[in-house]
Backbone as CSV, one residue per row, in Angstrom:
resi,resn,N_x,N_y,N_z,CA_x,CA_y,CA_z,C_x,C_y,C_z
1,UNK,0.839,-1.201,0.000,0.000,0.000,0.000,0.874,1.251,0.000
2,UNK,0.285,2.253,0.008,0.790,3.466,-0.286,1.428,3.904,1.032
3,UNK,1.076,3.391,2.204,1.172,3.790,3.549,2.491,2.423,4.083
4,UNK,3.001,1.836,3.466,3.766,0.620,4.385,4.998,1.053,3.403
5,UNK,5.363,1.790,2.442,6.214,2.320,1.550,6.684,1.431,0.249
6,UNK,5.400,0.209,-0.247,5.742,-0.327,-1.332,5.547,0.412,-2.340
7,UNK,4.797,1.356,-2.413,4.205,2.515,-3.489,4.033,3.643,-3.200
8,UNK,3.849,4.144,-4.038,3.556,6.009,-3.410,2.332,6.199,-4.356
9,UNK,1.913,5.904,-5.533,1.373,6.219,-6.514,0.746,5.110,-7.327
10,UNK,-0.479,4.969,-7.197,-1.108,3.745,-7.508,-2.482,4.163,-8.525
11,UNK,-2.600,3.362,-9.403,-3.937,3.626,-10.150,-4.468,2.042,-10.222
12,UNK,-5.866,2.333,-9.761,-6.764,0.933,-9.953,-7.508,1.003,-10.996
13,UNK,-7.519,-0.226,-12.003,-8.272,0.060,-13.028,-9.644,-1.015,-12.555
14,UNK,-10.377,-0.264,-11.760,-11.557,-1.150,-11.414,-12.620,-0.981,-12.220
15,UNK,-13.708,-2.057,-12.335,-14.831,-2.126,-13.134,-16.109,-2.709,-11.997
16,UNK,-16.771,-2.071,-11.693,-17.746,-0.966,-12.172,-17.186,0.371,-11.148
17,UNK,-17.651,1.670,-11.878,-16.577,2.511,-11.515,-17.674,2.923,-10.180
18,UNK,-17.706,3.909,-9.901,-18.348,4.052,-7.743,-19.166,5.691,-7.199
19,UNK,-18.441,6.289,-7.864,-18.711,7.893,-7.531,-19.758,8.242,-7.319
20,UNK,-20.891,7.385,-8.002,-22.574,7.906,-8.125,-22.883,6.693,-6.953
21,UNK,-22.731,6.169,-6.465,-23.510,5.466,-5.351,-23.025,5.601,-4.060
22,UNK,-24.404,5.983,-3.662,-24.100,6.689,-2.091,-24.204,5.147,-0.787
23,UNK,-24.111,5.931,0.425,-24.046,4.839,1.276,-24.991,3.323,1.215
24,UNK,-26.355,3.887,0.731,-27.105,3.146,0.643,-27.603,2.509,-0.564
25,UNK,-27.664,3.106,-1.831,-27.789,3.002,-2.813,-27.105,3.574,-4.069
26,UNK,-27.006,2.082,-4.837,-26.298,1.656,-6.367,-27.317,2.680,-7.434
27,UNK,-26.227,3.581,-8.275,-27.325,4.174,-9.489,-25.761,4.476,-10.683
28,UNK,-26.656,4.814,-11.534,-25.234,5.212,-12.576,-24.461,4.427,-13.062
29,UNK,-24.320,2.922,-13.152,-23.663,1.823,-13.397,-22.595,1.562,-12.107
30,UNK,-22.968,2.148,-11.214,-21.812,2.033,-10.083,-22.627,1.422,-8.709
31,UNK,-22.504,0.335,-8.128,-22.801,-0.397,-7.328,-21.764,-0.414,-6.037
32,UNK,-20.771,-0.001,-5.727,-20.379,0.484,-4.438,-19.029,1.558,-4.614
33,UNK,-19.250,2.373,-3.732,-18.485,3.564,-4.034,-16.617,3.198,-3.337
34,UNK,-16.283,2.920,-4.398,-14.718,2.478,-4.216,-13.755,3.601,-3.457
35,UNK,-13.991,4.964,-4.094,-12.843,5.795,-3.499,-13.703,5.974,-1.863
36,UNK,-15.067,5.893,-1.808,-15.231,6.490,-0.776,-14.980,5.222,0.334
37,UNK,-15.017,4.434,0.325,-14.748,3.139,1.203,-13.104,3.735,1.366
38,UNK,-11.978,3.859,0.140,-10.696,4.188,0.508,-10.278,5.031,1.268
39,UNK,-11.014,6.489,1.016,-11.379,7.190,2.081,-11.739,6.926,3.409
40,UNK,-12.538,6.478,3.710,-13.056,5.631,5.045,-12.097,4.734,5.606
41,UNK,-11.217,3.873,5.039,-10.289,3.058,5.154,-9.317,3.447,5.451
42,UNK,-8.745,4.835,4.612,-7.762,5.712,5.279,-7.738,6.690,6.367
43,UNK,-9.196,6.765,6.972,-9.518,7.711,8.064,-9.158,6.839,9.393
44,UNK,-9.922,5.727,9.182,-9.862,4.824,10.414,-8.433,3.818,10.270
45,UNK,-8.173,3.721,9.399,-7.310,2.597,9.656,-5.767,3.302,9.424
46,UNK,-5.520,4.172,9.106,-4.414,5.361,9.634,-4.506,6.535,10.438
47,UNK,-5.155,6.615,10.756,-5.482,7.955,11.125,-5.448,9.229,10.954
48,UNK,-5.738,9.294,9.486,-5.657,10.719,9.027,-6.585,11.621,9.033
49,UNK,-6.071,12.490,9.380,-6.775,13.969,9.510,-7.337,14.557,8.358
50,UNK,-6.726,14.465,7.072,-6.818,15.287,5.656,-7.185,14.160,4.343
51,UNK,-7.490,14.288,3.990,-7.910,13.314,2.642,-9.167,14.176,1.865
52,UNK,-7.909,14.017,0.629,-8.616,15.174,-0.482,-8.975,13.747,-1.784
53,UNK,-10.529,14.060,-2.375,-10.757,13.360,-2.856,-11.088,14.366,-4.312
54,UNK,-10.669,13.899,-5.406,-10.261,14.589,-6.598,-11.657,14.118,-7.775
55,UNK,-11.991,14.763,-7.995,-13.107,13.984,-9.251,-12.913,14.666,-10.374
56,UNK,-12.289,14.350,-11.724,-12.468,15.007,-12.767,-13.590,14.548,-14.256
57,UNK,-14.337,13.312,-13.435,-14.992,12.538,-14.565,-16.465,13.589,-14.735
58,UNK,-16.504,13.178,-16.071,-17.744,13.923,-16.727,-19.152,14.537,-15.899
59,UNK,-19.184,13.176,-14.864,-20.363,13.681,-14.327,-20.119,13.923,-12.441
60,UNK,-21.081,14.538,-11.719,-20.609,14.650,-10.809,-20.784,13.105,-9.841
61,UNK,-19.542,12.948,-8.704,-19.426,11.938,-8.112,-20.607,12.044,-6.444
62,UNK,-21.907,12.555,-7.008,-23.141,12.552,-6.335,-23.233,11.710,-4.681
63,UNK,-22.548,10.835,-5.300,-22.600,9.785,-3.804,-21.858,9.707,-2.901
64,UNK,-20.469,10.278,-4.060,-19.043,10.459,-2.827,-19.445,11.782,-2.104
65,UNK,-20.109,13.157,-2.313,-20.399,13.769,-1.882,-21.190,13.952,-0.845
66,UNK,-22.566,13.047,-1.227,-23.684,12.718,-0.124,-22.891,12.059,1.059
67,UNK,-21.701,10.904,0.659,-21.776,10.047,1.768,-20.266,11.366,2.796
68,UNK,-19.716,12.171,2.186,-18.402,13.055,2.848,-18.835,14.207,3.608
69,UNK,-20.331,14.934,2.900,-20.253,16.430,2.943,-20.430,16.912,4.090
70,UNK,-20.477,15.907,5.336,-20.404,16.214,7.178,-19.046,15.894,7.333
71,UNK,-18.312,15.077,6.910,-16.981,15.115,7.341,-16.355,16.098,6.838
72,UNK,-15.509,16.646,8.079,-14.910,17.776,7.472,-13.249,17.191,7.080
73,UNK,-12.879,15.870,7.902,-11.362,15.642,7.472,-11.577,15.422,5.965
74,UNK,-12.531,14.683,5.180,-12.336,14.561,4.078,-12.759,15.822,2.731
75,UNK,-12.022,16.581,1.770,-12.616,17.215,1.004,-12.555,16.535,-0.709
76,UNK,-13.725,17.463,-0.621,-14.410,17.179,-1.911,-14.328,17.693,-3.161
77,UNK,-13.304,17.851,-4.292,-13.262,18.733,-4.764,-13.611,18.147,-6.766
78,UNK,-14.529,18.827,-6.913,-15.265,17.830,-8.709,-15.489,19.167,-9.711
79,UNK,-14.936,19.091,-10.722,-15.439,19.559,-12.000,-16.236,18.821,-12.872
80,UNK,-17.064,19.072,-13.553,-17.870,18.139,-14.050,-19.202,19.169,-15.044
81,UNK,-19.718,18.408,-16.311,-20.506,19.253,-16.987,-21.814,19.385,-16.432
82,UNK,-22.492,20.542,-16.458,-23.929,20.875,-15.762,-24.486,21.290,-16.613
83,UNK,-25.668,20.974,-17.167,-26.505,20.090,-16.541,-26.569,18.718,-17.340
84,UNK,-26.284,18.128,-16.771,-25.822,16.019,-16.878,-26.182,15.177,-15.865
85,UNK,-26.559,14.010,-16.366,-27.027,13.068,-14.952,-25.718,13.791,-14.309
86,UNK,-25.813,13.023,-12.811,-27.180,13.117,-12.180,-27.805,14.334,-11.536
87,UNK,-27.577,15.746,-12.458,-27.953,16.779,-12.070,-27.305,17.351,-10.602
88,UNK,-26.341,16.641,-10.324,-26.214,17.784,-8.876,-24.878,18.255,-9.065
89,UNK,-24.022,18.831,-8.014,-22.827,19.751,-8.477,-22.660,20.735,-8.497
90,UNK,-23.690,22.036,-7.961,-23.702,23.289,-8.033,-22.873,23.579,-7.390
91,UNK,-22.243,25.225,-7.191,-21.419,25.978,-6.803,-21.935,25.874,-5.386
92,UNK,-23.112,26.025,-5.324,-23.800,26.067,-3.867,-23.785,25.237,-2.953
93,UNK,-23.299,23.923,-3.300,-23.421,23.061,-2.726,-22.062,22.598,-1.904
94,UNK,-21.901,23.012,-0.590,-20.211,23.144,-0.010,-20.634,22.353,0.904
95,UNK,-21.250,21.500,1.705,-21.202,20.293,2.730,-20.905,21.468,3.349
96,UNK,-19.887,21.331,4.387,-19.620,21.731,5.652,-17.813,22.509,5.547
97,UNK,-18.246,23.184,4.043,-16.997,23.666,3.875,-15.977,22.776,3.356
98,UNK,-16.287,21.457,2.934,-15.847,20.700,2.796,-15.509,20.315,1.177
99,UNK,-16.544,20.778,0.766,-17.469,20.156,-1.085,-16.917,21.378,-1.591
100,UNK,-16.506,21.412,-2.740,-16.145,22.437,-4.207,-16.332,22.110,-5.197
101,UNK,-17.531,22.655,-6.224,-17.585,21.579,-7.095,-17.617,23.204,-8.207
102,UNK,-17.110,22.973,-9.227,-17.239,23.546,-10.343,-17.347,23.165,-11.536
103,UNK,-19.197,23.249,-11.734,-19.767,22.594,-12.984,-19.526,23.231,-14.399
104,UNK,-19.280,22.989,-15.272,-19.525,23.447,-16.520,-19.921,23.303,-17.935
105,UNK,-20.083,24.063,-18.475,-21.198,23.944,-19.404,-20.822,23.253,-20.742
106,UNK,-22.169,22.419,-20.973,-21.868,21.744,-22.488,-20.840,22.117,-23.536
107,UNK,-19.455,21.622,-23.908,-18.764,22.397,-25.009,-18.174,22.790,-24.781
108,UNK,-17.537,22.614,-23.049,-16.648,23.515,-22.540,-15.515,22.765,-23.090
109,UNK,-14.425,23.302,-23.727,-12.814,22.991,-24.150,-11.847,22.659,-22.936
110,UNK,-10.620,23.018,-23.478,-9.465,22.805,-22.824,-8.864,24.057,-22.177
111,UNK,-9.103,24.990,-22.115,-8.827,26.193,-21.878,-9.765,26.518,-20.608
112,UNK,-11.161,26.411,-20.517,-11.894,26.903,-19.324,-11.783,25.508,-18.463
113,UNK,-11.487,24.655,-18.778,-11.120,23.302,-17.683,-10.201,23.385,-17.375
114,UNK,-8.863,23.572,-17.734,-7.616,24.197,-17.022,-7.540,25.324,-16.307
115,UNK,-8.192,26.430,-16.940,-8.534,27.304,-15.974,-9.107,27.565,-14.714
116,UNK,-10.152,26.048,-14.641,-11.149,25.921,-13.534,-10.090,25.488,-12.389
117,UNK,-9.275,24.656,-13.018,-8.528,23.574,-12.330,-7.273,24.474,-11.618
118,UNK,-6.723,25.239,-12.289,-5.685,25.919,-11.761,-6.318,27.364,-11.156
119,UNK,-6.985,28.116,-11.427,-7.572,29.437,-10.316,-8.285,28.771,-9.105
120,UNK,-9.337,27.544,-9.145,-10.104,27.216,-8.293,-10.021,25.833,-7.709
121,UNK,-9.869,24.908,-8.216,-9.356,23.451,-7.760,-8.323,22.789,-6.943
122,UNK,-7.045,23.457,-7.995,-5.821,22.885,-7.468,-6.053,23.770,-6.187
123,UNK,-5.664,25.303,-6.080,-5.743,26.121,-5.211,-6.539,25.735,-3.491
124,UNK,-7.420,25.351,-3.892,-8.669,24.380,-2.366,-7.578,23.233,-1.955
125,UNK,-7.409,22.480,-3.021,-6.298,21.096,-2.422,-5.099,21.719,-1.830
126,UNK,-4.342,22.557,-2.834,-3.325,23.289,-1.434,-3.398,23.597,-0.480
127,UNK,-4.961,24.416,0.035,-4.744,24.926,1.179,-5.566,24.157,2.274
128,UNK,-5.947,22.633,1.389,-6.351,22.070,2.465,-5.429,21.037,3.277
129,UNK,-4.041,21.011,2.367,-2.823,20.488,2.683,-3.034,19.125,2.566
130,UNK,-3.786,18.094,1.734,-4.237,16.897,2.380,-2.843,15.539,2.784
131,UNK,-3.111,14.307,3.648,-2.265,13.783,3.705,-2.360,12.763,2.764
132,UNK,-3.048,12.099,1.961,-3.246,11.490,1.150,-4.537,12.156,0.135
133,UNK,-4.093,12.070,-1.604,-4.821,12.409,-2.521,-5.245,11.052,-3.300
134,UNK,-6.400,11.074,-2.791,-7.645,10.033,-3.836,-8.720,10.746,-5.131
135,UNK,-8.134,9.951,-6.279,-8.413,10.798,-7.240,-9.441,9.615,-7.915
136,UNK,-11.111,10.284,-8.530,-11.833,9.323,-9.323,-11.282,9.742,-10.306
137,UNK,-10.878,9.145,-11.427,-10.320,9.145,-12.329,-11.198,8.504,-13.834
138,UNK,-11.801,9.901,-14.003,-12.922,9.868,-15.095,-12.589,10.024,-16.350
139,UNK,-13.013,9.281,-17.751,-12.559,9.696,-18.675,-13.181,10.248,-20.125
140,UNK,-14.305,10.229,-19.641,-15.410,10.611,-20.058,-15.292,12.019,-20.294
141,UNK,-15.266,13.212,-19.918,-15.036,14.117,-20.399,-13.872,14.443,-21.647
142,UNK,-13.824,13.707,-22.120,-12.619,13.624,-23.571,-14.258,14.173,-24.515
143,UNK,-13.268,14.565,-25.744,-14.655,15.041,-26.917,-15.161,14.015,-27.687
144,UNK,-14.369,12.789,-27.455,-15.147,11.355,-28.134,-16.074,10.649,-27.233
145,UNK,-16.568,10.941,-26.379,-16.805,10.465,-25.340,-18.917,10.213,-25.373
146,UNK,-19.671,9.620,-25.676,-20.524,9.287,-26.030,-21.641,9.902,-25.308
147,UNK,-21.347,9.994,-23.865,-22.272,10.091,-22.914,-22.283,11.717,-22.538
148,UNK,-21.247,12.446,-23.287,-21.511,13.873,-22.876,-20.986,14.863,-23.433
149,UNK,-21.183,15.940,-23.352,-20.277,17.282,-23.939,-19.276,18.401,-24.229
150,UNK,-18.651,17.328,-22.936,-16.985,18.160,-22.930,-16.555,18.023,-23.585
151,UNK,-14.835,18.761,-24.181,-14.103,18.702,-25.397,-12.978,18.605,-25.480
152,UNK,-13.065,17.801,-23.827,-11.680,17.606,-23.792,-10.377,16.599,-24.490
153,UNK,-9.418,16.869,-24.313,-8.241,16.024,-25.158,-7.801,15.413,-23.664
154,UNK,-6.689,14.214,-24.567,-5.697,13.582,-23.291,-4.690,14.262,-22.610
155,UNK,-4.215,15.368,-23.291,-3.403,16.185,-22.939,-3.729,16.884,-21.635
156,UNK,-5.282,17.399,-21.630,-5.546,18.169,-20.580,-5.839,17.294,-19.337
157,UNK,-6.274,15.489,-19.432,-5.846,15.120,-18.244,-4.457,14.810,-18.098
158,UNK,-3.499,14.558,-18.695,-2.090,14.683,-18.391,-1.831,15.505,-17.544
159,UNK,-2.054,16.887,-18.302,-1.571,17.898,-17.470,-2.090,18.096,-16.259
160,UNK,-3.469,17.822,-15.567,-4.330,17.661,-14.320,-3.565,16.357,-13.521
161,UNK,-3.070,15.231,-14.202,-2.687,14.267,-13.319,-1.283,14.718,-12.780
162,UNK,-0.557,15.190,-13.511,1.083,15.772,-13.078,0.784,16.933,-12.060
163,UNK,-0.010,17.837,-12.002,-0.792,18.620,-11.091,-0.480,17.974,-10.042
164,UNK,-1.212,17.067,-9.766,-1.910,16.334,-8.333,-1.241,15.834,-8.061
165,UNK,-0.164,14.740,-9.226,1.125,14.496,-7.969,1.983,15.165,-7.597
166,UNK,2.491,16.401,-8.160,3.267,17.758,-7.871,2.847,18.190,-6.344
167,UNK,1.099,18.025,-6.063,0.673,18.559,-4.960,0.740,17.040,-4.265
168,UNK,0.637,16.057,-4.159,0.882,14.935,-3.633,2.640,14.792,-2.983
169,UNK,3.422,15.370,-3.992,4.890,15.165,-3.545,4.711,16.364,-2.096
170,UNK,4.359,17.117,-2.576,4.178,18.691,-1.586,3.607,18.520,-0.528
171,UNK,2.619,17.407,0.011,2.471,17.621,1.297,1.819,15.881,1.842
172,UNK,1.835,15.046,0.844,1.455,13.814,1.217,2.444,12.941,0.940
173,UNK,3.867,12.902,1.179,4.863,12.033,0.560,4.893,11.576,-0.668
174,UNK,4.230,12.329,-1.261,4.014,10.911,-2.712,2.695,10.449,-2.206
175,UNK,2.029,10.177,-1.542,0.597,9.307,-1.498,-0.160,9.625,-2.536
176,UNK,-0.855,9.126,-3.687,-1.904,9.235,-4.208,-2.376,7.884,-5.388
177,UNK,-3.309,7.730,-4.512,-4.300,6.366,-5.575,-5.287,6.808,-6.411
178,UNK,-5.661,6.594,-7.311,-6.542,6.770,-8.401,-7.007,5.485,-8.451
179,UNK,-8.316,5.576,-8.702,-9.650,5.232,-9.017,-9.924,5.622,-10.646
180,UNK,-10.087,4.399,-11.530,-10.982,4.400,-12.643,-12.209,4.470,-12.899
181,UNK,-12.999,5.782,-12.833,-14.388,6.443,-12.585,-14.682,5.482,-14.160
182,UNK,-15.413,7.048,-15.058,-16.175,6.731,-16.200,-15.092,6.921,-17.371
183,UNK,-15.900,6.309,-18.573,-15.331,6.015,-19.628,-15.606,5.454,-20.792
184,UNK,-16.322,5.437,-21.625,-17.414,5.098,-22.268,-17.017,5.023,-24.166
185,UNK,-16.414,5.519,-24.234,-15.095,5.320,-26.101,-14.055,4.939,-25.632
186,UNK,-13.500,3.493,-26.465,-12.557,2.901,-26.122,-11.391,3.326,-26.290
187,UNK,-11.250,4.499,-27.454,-10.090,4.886,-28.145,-9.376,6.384,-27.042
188,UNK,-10.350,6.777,-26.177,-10.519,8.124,-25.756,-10.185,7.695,-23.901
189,UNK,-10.416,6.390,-23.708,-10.410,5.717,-22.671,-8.833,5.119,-22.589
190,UNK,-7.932,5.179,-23.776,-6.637,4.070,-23.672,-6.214,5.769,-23.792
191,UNK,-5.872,6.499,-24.283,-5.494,7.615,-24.527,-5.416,8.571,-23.188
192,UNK,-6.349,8.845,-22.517,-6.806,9.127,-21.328,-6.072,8.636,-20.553
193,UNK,-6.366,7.094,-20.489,-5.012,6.573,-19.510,-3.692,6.143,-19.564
194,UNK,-3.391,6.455,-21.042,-1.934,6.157,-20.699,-1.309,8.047,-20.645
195,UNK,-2.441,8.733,-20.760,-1.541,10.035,-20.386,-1.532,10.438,-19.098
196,UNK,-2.820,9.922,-18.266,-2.559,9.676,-16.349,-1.889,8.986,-16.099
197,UNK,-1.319,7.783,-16.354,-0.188,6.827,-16.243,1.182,7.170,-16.341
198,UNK,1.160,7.957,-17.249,2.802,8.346,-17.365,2.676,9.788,-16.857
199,UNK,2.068,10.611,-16.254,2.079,11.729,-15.040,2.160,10.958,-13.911
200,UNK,1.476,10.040,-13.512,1.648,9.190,-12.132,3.305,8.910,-12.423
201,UNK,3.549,7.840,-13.077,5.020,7.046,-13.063,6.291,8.197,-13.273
202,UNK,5.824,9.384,-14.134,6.861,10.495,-13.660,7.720,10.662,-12.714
């Protein structure tokens, strides 16, 4: 594990992906919420104080939110297109100071998603210092991507994954696991991940 010093930097390529199902209930093709159990797993069974949970997949991670937005050790931080299942994600919606979500709109490019990510995203994860970064790792927002309207390229999650371990080296040793959220074009899905793959192995 990331915590006994065999790894620092881990990506799971799990199937079915988790973000949309809350404590109690499976929706969205996701039947139990993986990062948020890791989360939970890393609260109690290390004892950490900080755990920043990263969502960049297409839609918002609805369940990881419902099941975090009273805990304050864990934050929440999701970009994601609005309005898209499952409709939630507003600006308004901060848990307990905890939740940041910045939705955006059908068609949005590579330019206002980097922008989101570097004025408002990265910026929250810095200053929430976390000790371990858990990232859903969505790939669905690419512009081949079937199920929605972003326009994004692989490049721009590259550049978001080298981000997070830059801020991972900076205050969590290296800790950060990724989670394989959504993904839905096969060609946009291998592309996607081998450009988070080689920002992780960096």
């Amino acid at each position: 594990t990331v915590f006994d010093g065999s790894a620092t930097r881990v990506f799971c390529a799990v199937r079915p992906p988790g973000h949309h199902a809350t404590g109690d209930i499976a929706m969205g093709f996701c039947l139990f919420n993986n990062i948020a159990v890791a989360a939970a797993h890393a609260l109690d069974r290390y004892g950490l104080a900080r755990v920043s949970v990263v969502d960049f997949d297409v839609h918002h991670g609805n369940g990881t939110q419902a099941i975090f937005e009273t805990e304050p050790r864990v934050q929440y931080v999701s970009s994601h297109q609005l309005p898209l299942f499952p409709d939630t994600g507003t600006r308004r919606e901060r848990g307990v100071g905890n939740v940041v979500n910045v939705p955006l709109a059908p068609g949005t490019g590579s330019q206002r998603f980097c922008e989101a990510w570097r004025e408002r995203l990265l910026p929250e994860i810095e200053a929430f210092a976390p000790q371990l970064i858990l990232v859903s790792a969505g790939f669905d927002a690419h512009w081949r991507d079937p199920l929605a309207q972003l326009q994004l390229e692989a490049e721009d999650i590259g550049w978001l994954s080298g981000e997070l371990v830059a801020l991972a080296d900076r205050f969590c040793e290296g800790r950060l696991v990724s989670m394989l959220e959504g993904g839905y074009d096969l060609q946009a899905l291998r592309e996607c991940s081998v450009a988070h793959l080689r920002a992780l192995s960096a």
